[in-house]
C-alpha positions in Angstrom: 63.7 15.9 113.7 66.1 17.8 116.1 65.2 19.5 118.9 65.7 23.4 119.1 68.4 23.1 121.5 69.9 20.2 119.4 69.6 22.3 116.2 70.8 25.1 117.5 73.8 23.0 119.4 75.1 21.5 115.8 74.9 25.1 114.3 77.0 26.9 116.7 79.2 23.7 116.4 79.5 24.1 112.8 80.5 27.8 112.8 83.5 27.4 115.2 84.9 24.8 113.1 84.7 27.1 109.9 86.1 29.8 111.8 89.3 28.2 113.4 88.8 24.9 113.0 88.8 23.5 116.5 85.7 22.9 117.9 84.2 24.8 121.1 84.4 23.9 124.8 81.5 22.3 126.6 81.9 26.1 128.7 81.4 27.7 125.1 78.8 25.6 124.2 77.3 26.2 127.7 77.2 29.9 127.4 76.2 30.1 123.7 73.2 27.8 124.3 72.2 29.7 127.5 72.7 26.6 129.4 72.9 26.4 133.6 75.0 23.4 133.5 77.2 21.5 131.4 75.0 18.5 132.0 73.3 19.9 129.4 75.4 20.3 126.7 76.4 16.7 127.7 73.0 15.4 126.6 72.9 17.4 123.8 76.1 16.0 122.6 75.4 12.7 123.4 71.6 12.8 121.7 73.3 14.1 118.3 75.8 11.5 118.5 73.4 8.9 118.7 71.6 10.5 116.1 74.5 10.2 113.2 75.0 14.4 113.0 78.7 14.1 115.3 81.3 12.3 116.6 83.6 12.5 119.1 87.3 11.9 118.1 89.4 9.6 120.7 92.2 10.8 122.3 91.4 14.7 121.8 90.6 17.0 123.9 87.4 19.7 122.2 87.5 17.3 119.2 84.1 16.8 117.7 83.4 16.1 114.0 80.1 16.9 112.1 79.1 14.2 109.8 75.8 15.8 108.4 74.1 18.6 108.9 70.1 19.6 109.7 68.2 20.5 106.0 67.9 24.2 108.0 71.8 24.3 108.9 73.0 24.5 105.4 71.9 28.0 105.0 74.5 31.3 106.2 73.5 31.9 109.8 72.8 35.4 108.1 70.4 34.1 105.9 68.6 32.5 108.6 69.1 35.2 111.4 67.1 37.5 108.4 64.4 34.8 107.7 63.7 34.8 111.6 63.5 38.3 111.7 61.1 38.5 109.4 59.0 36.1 110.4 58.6 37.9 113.7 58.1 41.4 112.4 55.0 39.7 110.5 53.7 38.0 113.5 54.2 41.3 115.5 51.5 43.0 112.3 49.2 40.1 112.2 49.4 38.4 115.6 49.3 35.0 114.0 52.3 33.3 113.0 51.4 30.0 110.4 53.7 26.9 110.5 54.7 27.3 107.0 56.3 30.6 107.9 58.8 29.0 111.2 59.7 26.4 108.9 60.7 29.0 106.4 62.4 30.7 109.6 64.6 27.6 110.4 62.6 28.0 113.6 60.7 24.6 114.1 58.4 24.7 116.5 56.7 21.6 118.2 54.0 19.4 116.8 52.3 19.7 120.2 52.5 22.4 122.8 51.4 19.8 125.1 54.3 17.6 124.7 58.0 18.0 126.1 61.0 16.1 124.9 62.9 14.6 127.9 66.4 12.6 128.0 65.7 9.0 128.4 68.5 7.5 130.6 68.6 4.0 130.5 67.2 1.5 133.6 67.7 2.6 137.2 66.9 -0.2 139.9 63.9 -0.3 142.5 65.4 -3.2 144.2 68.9 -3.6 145.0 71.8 -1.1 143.4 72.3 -1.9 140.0 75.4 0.2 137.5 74.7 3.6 136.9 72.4 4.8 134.3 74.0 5.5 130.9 73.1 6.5 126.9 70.3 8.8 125.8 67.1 8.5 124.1 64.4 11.0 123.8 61.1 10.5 125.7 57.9 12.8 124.8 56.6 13.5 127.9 52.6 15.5 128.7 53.8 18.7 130.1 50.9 18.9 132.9 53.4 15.7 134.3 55.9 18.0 134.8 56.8 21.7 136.5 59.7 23.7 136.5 63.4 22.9 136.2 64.9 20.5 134.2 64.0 17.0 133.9 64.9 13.4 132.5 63.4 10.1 132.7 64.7 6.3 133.9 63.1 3.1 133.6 62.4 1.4 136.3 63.4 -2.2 137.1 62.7 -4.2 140.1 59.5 -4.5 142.4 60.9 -2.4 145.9 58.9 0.6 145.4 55.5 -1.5 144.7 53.9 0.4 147.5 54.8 3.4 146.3 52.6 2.5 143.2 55.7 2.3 141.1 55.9 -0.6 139.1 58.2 -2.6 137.1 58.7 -0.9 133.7 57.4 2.3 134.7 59.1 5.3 133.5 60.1 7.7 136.4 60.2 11.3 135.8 62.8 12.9 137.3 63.3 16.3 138.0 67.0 16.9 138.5 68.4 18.3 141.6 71.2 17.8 144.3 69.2 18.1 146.8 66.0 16.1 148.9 63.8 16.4 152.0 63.1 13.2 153.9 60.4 11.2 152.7 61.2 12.3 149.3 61.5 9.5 146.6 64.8 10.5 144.6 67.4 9.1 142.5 70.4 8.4 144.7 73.8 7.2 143.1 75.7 4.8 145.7 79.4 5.1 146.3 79.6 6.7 142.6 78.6 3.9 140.7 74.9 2.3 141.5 71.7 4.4 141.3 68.7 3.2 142.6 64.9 4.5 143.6 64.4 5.0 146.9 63.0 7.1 149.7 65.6 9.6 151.4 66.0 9.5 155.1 68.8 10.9 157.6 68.7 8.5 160.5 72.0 9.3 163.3 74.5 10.6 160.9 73.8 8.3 158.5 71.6 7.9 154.8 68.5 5.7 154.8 67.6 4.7 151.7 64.1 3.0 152.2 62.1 0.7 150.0 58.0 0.9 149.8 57.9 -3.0 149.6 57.5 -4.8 153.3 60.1 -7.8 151.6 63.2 -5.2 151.2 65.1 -3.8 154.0 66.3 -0.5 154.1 69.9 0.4 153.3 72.2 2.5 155.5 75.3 4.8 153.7 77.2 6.8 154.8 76.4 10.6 153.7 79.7 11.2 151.3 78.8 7.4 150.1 74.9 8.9 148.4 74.5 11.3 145.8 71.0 12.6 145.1 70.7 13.3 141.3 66.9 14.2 141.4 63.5 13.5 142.9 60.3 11.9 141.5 58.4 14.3 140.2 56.0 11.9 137.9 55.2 8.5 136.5 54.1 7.3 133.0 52.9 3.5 132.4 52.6 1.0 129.1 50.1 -1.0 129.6 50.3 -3.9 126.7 
């Protein structure tokens, strides 16, 4: 099942094609979606990709293909615009809007209120650097774990933040920001290419990146070398 955003993503996709054939910018598909960043229309892309609904033609610039389409996305947008219209001039009489009626809508709403979908970005190391995060998965995350802004998820690997009560195979929650006080734990991506967990100092000009494990020593960067792409803002744990 697709994800509002996702649904509505494919949609708007699909209607620029019919119109002129050539698919919209990511700045289109930013503004159309009510996005802050293009960030997010990259995840979007990328999670309906995985999912078998696009693909992205090599070599082309704004070249995406739709291979299927979402049982709601076959309808006119007219048709559907109408449906949702209704539906909310009936919850407006009776105050109480039934599932069977959003799904009539095209206007799925989550199976729990409770639960928040988050971007599941690979492995990030709590030891020494390791490559860069990369793909997409989905992770359902409690909502009380979060707060506001925007926010993905990594799996942790390594034992340096042990201390820190951050384990191996934990999944960090990460709310996304370029930004970080000291003593803040944040994702830091070194010299553009290895991200790791770490607390954030500023030590004589330079970035210390320190470990919560007495076994690890802390690592020194310069400040153009470090990249802050978010902070911890939760943990979840399997236990098996």
């Amino acid at each position: 099942m697709l994800t509002r955003k996702q649904h509505d993503l494919i949609r708007f996709i699909q209607e620029r094609l019919e119109e002129n054939g050539i698919s919209p910018s990511f700045e289109e598909m930013k503004e159309a979606l009510d996005l802050k960043s293009k960030s997010g229309v990259h995840r979007l892309v990328s999670a309906l990709e995985e999912r078998g609904f696009i693909r992205r033609l090599p070599n082309r610039a704004r070249a995406l293909e739709i291979l299927k389409l979402p049982e709601a996305s076959v309808k006119p947008r007219e048709k559907e615009l109408a449906a949702a219209s209704a539906a909310r001039a009936s919850a407006a009489k009776s105050n109480v809007v039934s599932m069977d009626t959003v799904r009539k809508a095209a206007l799925p709403e989550p199976a729990n209120n409770n639960v928040l979908e988050i971007p599941l970005h690979g492995r990030i190391a709590a030891g020494a650097p390791i490559e860069a995060f990369e793909g997409t998965e989905i992770l359902p995350v409690p909502a009380a774990l979060l707060g506001s802004g925007e926010h993905y998820a990594l799996e942790v690997s390594g034992d340096s933040m042990i201390e820190a009560g951050i384990l191996d195979g934990d999944f960090a929650l990460i709310k996304r920001t370029e930004s970080a006080r000291d003593g803040e734990i944040v994702v830091a991506l070194v010299r553009g290419e290895e991200a790791t967990l770490k607390y954030l100092r500023r030590e004589n000009g330079r970035i210390r990146l320190d470990p919560a494990n007495a076994s690890y020593a802390p690592q020194y960067y310069a400040p153009h070398e470090v990249q802050v792409q978010g902070k911890l803002a939760g943990l979840l744990r399997r236990y098996h």
